[in-house]
C-alpha positions in Angstrom: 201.4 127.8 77.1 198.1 130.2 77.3 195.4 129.7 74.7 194.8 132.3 72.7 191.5 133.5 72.8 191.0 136.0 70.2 188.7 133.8 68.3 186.0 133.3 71.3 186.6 137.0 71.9 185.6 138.6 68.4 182.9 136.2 68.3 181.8 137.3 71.4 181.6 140.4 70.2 180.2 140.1 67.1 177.2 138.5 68.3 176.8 141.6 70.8 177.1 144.1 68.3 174.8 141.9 66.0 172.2 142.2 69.4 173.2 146.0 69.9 170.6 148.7 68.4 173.7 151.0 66.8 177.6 151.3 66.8 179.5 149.9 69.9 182.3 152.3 71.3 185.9 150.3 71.8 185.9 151.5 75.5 182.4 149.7 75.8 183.8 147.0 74.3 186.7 146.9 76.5 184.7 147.2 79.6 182.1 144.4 78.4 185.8 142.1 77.6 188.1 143.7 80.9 190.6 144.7 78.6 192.3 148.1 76.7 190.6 149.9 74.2 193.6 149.9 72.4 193.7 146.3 72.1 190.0 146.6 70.9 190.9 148.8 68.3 193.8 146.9 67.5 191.8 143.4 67.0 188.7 144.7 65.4 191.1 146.2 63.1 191.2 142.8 61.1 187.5 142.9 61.1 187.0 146.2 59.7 189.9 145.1 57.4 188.0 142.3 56.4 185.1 144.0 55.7 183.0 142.3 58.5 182.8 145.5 60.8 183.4 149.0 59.7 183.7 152.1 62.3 182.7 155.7 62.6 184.4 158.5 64.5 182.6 161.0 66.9 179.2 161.0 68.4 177.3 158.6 67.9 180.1 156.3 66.4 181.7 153.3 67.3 181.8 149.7 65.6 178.9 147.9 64.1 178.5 145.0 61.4 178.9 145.7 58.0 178.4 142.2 56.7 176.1 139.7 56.0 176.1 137.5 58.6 175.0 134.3 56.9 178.2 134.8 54.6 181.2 135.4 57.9 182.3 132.1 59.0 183.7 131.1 62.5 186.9 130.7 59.7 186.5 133.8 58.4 187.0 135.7 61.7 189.6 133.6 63.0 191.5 134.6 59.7 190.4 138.6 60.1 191.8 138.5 63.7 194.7 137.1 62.6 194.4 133.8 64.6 197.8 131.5 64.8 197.8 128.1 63.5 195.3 126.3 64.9 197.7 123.8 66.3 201.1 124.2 68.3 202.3 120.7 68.3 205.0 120.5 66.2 207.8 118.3 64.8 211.7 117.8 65.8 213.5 118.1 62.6 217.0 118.5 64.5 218.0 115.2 63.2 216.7 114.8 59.8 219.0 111.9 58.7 217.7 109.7 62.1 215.3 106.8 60.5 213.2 106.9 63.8 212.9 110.8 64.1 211.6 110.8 60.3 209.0 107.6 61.4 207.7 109.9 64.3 207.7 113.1 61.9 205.9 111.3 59.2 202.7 109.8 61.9 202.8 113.4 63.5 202.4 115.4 60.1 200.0 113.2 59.2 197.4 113.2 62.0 197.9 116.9 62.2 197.1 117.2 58.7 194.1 115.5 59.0 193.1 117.0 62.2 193.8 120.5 60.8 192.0 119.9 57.7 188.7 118.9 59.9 188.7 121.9 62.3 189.6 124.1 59.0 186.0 122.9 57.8 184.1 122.6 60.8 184.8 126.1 61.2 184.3 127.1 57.6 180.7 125.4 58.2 179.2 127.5 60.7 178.1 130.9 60.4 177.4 134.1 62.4 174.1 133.3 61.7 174.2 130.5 63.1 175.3 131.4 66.1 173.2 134.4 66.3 170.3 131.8 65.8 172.0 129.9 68.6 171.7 132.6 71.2 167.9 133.7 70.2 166.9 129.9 70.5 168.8 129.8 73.8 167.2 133.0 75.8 163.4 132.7 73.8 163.7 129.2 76.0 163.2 131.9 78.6 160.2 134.1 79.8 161.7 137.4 78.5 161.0 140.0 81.5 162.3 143.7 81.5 166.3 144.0 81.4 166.3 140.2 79.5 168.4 139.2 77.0 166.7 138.1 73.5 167.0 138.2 70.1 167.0 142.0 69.2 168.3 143.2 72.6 171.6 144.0 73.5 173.4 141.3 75.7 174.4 142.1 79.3 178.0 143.2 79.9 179.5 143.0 83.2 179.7 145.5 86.1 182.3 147.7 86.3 184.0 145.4 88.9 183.8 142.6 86.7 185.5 144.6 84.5 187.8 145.4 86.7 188.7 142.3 87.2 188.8 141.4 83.8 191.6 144.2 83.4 193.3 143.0 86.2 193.5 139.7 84.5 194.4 140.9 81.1 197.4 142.7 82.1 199.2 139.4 83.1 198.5 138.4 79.9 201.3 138.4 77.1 200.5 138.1 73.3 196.8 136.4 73.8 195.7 139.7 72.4 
């Protein structure tokens, strides 16, 4: 089964646009991801929706952050990008008078429950700000020369062949976006 990864995506994303000096078209977007436009516009739908992006039509427009970023958690967007449950495994209730199947239900609802419940708040915990404190601690570890990464500039996207190849890649995909 194929991970969805709308989550590392948007976050992606929004720490790019949080970088970027004004709006980001969905067709930049899409070339900096190797995917659609469309599927862009689609996903940062649920942001805007949110309230954690809005967008602007015509020159000069594009997506940009409209929130605070100290108050978005990792939680938050996962919920705005409408994220599945956070876990797949599942339990058999085909047999619900079977003593053993309701022994094996029981452990399994159980663990995931408490598994759930400490991803739930791990990712309620952490902020964009955080992470956008992350990435400035991360390249100012560098010597910042011309075309750099660093807090306040834009992050590098890939080349149009990375792209490429990015699109190439996404069109095998099926419901990961």
């Amino acid at each position: 089964m194929p991970s969805d990864s709308r989550l590392s995506r948007m976050l992606h994303v929004l720490l790019h646009m949080a970088r970027h000096p004004g709006p980001m078209t969905s067709d930049t977007i899409a070339r900096m991801l190797g995917t659609n436009p469309v599927v862009i516009r689609r996903t940062m739908a649920g942001l805007r929706d949110a309230g954690y992006v809005r967008s602007g039509k015509g020159h000069g427009g594009g997506w940009a952050i409209a929130a605070d970023l100290e108050k978005v958690s990792l939680l938050d967007v996962h919920r705005a990008v409408g994220g599945p449950r956070l876990f797949a495994i599942g339990n058999e209730h085909a047999n619900p008078d079977c003593a053993v199947e309701k022994v094996v239900n029981a452990a399994l609802e159980d663990a995931l429950a408490e598994a759930e419940a400490l991803l739930v708040a791990r990712l309620g915990s952490v902020s964009l700000a955080e992470l956008a404190r992350s990435f400035d601690v991360r390249c100012g570890a560098h010597s910042l020369q011309e075309g750099e990464v660093g807090p306040g500039r834009p992050l590098p996207h890939p080349t149009a062949a990375q792209a490429d190849a990015g699109a190439q890649e996404d069109a095998g995909r099926t419901g990961a976006d």
